[in-house]
KOLMARLO-974322 format. One record per atom (N, C-alpha, C): residue in one letter; x, y, z. Coordinates in steps of 0.2 Angstrom, whole numbers, padded with zeros to 4 digits, always signed. Example, Ala and Ser with C-alpha at 12.3 -4.5 7.8 and 13.67 -1.06 7.14 Angstrom:
a+0066-0028+0039a+0062-0022+0039a+0066-0016+0039s+0064-0011+0035s+0068-0005+0036s+0064+0000+0039
// end
This chain:
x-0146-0018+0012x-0143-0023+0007x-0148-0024+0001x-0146-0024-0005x-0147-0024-0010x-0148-0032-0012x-0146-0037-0012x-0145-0044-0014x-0149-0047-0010x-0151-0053-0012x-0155-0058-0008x-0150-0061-0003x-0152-0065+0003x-0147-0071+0006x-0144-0076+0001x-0152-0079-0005x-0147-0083-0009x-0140-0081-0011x-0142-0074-0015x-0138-0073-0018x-0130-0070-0016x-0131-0068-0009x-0125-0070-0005x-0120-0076-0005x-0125-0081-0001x-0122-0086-0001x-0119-0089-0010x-0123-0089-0013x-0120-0092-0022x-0114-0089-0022x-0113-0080-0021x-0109-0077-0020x-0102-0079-0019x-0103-0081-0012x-0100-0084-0008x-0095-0090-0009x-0099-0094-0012x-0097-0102-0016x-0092-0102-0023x-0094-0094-0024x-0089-0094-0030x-0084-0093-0030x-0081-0086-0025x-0075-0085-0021x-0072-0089-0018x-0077-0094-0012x-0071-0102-0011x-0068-0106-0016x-0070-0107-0020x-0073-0112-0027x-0067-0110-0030x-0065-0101-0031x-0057-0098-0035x-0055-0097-0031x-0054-0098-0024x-0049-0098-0021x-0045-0105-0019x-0048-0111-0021x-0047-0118-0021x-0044-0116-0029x-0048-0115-0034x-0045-0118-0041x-0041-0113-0043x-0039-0107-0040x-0036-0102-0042x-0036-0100-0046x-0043-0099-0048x-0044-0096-0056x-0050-0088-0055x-0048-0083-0056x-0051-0077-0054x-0057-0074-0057x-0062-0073-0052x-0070-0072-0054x-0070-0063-0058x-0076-0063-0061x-0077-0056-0066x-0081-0053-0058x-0079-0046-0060x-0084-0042-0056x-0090-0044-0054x-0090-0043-0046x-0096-0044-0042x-0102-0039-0044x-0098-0033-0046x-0102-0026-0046x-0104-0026-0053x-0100-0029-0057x-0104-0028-0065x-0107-0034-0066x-0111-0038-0061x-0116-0043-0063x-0121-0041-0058x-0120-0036-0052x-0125-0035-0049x-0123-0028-0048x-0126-0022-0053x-0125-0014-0051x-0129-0012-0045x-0131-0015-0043x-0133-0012-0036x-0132-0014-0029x-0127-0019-0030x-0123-0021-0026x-0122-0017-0022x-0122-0016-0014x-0118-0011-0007x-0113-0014-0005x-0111-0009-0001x-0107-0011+0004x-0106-0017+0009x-0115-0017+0010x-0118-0022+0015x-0116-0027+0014x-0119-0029+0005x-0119-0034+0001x-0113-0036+0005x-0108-0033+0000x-0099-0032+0001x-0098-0041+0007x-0101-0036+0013x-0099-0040+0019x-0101-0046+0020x-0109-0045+0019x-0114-0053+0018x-0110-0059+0015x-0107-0057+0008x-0104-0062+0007x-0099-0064+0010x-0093-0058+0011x-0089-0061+0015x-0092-0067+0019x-0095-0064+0025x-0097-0070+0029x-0100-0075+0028x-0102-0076+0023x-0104-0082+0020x-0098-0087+0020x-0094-0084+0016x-0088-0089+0014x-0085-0088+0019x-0084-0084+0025x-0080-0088+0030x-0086-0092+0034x-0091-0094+0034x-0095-0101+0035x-0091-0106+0031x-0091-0106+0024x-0087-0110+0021x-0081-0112+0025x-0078-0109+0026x-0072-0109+0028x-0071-0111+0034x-0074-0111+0038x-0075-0112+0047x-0077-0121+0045x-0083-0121+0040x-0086-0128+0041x-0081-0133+0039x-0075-0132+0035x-0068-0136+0032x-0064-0137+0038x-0065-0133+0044x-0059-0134+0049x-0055-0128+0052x-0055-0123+0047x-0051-0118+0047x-0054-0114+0056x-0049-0111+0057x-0052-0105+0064x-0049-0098+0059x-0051-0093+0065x-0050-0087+0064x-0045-0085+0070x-0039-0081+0068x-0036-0080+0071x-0034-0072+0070x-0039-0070+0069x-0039-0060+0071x-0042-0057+0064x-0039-0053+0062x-0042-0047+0059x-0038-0045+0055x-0038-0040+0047x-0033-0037+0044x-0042-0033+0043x-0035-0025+0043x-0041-0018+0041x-0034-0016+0035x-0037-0014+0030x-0036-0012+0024x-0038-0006+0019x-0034-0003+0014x-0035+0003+0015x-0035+0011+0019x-0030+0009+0023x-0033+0014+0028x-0025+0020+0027x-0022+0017+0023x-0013+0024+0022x-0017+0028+0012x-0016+0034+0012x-0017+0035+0007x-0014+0032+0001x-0007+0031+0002x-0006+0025-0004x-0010+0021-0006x-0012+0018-0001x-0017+0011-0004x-0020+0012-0006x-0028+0020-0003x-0032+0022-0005x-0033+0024-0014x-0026+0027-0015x-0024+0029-0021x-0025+0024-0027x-0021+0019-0024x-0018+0014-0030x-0025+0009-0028x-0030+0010-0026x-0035+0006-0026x-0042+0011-0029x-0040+0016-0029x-0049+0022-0033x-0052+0020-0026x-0049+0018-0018x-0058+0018-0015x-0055+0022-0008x-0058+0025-0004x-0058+0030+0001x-0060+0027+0007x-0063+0022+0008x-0066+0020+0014x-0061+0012+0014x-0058+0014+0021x-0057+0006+0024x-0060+0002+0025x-0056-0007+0024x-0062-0012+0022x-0059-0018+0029x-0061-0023+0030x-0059-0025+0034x-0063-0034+0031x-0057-0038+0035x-0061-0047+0035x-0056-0052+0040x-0058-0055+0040x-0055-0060+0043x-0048-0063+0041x-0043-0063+0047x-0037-0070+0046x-0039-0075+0048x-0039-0079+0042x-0039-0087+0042x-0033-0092+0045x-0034-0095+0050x-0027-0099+0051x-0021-0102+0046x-0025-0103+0041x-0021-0106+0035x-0017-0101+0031x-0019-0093+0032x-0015-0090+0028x-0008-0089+0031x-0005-0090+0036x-0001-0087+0038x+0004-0091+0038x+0012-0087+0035x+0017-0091+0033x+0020-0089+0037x+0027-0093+0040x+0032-0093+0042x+0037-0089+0039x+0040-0081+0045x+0045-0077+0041x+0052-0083+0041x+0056-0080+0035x+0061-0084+0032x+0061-0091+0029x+0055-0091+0024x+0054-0098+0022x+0051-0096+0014x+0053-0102+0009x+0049-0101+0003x+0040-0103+0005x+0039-0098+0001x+0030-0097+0002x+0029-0101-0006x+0024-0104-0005x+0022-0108-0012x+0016-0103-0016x+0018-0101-0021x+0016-0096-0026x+0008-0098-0029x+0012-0108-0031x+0004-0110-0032x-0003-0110-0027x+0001-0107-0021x-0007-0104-0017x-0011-0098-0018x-0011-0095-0025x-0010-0088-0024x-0011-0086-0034x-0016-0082-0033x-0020-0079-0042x-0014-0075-0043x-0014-0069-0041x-0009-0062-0043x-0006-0060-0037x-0004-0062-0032x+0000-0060-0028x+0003-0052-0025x+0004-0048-0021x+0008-0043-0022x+0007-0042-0013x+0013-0037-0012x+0017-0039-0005x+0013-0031-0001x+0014-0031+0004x+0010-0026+0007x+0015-0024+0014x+0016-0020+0017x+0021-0018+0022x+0016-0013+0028x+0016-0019+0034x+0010-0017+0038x+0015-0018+0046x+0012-0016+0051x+0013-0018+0059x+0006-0023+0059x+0007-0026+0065x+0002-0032+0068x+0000-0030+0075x-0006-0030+0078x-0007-0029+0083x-0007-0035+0085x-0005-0036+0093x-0008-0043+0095x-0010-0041+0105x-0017-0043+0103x-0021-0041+0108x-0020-0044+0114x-0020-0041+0121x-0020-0044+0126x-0025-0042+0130x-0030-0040+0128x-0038-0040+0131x-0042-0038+0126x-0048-0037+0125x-0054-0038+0120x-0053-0029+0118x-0057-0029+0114x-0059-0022+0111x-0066-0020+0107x-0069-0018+0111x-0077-0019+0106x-0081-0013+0108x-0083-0009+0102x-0085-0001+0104x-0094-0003+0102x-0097+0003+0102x-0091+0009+0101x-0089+0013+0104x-0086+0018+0102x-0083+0025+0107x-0074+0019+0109x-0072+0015+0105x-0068+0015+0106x-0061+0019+0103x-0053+0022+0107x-0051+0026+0104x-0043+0022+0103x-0040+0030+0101x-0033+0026+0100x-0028+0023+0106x-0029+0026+0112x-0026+0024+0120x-0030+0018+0121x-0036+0016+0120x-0041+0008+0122x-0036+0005+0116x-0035+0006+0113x-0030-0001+0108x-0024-0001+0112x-0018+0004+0115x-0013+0004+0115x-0013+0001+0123x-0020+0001+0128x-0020-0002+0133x-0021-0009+0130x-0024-0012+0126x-0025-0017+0125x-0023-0021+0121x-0017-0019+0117x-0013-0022+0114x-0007-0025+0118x-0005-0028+0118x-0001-0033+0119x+0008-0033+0117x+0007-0031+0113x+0013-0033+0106x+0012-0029+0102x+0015-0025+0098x+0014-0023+0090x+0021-0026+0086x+0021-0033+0082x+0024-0033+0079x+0025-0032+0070x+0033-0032+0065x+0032-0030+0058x+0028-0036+0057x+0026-0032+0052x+0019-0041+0047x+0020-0036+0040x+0021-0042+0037x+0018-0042+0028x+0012-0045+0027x+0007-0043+0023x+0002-0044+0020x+0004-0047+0015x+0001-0052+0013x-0002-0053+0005x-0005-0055+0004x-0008-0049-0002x-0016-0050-0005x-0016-0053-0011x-0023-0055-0012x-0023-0058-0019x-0032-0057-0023x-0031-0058-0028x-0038-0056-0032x-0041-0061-0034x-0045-0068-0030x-0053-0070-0031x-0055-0069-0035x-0057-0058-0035x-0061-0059-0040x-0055-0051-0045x-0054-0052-0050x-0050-0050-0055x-0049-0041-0052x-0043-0037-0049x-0040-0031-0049x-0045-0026-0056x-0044-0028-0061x-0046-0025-0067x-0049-0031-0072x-0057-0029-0072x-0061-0033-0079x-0056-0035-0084x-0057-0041-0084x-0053-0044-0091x-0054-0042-0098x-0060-0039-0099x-0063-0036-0105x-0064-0030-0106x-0067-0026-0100x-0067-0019-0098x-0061-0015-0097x-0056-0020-0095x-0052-0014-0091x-0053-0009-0084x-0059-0012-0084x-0060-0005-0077x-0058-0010-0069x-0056-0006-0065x-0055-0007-0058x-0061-0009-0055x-0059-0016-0049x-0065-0019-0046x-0068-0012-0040x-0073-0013-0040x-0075-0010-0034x-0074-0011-0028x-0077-0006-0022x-0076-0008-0015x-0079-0012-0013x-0084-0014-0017x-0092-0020-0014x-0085-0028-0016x-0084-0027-0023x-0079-0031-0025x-0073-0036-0019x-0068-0030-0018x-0062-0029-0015x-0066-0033-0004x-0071-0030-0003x-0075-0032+0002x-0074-0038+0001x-0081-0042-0003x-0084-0046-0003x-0077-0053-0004x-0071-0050-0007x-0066-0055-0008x-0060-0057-0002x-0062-0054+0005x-0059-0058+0011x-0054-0050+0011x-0055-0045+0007x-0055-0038+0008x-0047-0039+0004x-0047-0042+0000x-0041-0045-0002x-0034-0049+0000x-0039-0051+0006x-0031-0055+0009x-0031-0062+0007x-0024-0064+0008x-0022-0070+0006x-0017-0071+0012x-0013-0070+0014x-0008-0072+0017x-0002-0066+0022x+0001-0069+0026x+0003-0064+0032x+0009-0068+0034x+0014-0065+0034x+0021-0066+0037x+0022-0061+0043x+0023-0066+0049x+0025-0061+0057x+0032-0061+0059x+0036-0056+0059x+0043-0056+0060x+0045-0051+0064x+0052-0051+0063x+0054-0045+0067x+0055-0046+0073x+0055-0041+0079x+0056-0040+0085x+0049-0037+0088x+0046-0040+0091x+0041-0038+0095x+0041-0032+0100x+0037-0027+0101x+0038-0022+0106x+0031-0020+0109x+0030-0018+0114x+0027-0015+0117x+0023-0010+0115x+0018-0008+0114x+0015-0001+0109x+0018+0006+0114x+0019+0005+0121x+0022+0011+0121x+0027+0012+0124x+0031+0006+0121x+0039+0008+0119x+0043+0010+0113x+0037+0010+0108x+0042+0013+0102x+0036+0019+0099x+0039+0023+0097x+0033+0028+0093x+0031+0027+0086x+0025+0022+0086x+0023+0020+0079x+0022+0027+0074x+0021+0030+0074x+0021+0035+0069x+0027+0035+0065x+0031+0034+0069x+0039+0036+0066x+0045+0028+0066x+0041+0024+0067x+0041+0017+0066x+0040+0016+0056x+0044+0015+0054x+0044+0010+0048x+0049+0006+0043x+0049+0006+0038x+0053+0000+0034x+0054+0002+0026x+0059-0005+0025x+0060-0001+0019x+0059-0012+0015x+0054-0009+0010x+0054-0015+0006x+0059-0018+0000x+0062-0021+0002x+0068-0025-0004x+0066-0031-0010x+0065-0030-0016x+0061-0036-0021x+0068-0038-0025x+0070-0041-0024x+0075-0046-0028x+0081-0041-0026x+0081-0038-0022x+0087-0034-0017x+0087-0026-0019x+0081-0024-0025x+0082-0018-0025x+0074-0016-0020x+0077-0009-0018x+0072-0005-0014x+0065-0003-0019x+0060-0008-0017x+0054-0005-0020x+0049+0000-0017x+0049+0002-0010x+0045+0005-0007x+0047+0007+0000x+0046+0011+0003x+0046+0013+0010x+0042+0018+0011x+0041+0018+0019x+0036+0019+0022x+0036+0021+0029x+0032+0025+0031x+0030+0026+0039x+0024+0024+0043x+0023+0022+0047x+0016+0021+0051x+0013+0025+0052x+0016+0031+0050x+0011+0038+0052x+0005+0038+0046x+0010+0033+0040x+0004+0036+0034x-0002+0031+0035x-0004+0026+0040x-0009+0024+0042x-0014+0027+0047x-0018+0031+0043x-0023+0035+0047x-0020+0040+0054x-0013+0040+0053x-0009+0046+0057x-0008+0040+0062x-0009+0037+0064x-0005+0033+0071x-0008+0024+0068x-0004+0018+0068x-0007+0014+0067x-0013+0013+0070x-0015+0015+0077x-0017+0012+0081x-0025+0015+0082x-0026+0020+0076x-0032+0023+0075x-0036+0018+0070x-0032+0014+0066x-0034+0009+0061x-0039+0003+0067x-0033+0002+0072x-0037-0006+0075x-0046+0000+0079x-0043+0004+0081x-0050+0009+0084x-0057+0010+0080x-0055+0012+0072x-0058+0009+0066x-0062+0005+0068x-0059-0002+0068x-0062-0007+0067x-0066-0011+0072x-0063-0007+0077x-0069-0009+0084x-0075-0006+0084x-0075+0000+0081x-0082+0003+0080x-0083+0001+0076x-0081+0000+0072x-0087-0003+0064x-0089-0010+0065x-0087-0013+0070x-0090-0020+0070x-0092-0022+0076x-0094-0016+0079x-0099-0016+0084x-0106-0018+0081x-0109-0014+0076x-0117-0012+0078x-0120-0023+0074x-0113-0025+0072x-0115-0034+0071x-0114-0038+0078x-0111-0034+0082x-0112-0036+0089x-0106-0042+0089x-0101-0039+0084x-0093-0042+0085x-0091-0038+0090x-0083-0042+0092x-0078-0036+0095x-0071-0038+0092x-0066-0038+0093x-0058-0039+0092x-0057-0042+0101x-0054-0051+0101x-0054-0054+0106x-0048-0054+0108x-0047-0054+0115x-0040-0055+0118x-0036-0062+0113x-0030-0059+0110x-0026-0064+0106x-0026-0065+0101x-0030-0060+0097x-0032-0060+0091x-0026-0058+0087x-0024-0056+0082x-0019-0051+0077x-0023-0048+0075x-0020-0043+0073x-0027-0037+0069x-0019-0035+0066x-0021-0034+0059x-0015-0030+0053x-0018-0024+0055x-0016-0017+0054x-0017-0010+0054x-0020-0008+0047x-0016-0013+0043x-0014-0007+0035x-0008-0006+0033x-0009-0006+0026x-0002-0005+0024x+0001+0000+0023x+0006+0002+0025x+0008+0010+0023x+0012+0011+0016x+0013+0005+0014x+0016+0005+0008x+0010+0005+0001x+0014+0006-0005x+0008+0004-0010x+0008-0004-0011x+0005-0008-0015x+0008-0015-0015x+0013-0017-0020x+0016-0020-0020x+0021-0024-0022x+0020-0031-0026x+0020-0033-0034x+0018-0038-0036x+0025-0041-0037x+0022-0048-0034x+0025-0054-0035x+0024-0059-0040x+0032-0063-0043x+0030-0068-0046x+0036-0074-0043x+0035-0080-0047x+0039-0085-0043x+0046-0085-0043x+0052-0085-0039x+0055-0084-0038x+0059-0076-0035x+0054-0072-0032x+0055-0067-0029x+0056-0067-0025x+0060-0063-0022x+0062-0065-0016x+0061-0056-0012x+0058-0058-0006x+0057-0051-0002x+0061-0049+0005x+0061-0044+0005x+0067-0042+0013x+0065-0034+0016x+0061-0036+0022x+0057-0031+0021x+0061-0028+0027x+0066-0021+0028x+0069-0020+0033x+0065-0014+0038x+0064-0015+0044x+0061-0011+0048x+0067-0007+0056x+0073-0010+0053x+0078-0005+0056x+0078-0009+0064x+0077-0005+0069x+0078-0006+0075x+0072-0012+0079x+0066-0013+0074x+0061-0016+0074x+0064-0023+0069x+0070-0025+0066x+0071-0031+0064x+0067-0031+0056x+0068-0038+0054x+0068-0038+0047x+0061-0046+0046x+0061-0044+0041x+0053-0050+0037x+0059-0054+0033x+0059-0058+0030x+0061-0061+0022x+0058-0067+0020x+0057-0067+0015x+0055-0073+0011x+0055-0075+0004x+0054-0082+0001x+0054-0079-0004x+0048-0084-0009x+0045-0081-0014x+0040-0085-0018x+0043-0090-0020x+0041-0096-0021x+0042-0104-0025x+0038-0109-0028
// end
């Protein structure tokens, strides 16, 4: 790590600070060039100290980045991961309130839901599908904390950025019909995303690192050497296999995943 603990923590307070007043922070990387990866995470954790001290709990995992589309439409190559907060998560079939939310945009993912722990390493893609539970559709929604593209520059935020902002999440709708991971074949598992009823995107599970279940795998090893693991009953998001999808108020979403059932909602 590059940054002091202060400077962590301040970090950290800024991010809560815009995501209460919803007003978006300038690059984390163009005020500190030497910012890492590490940094990235540090802060996270910071702010979810903030977060845990208000009351909130942690209710799983989103890993992000991990389908090339999102790789693309983001400039970053490595999967990022952070914490679901119990306050993001909305009810599918319901208006979502807009004013929770900087720039909005929809994301089209599977959910794991664990029913035994997972903590590596050396963990693989069969240790998730023994120990998941459920794989149900989930929509993602992310949002930008700290600003998608400099307000003056124009340049796209970094991965330290994207990191340290909750990895960009914001909110998670659970729908659909729930299935057992080896009763349906997630590769060839997916959906077709509808914004105001026309088809804005579709997708397969395959295009998340070739099986979803290699993303939850990911993420048990890279959160081992902090001496985490992924706990029985957690959710963990995969990733999205779509690109993202920008929202504004009044939008309404229908996200259809076929034999797997449907998400809907709509911004207000």
């Amino acid at each position: 790590m590059n940054l002091s603990p202060e400077t962590h923590a301040a970090l950290a307070r800024q991010l809560y600070d815009a995501r209460k007043a919803r007003t978006p922070l300038r690059h984390f990387s163009r005020q500190h060039p030497g910012m890492s990866i590490d940094d990235g995470y540090a802060i996270q954790r910071e702010w979810v100290k903030l977060e845990l001290a208000d009351g909130r709990t942690i209710r799983g995992r989103k890993i992000g980045l991990t389908s090339r589309a999102m790789q693309l439409s983001s400039q970053i190559t490595e999967p990022d991961f952070a914490p679901l907060m119990d306050d993001m998560f909305f009810d599918n079939g319901t208006d979502i309130p807009i004013s929770r939310f900087i720039a909005p945009r929809v994301e089209v993912e599977f959910a794991f839901i664990l029913g035994k722990p997972l903590r590596g390493p050396g963990v693989t893609l069969f240790d998730v599908l023994d120990a998941a539970e459920w794989v149900t559709p989930a929509v993602e929604i992310i949002d930008a904390r700290i600003e998608q593209f400099d307000r003056e520059t124009k340049q796209m935020r970094k991965v330290f950025d994207t990191i340290s902002d909750f990895a960009a999440n914001a909110g998670i709708v659970l729908g659909g019909r729930p299935v057992r991971p080896q009763d349906v074949d997630l590769r060839w598992a997916g959906a077709m995303l509808f914004k105001n009823g026309v088809i804005e995107e579709t997708g397969l599970g395959a295009a998340v690192l070739n099986h979803p279940a290699n993303g939850i795998a990911w993420l048990a090893n890279k959160i081992a050497p902090w001496g985490e693991q992924l706990n029985a009953g957690d959710v963990v998001l995969a990733g999205s296999f779509t690109r993202p999808t920008p929202a504004v108020a009044g939008d309404t979403f229908h996200v259809d995943y076929g034999p797997l059932g449907a998400i809907s909602f709509r911004f207000a």
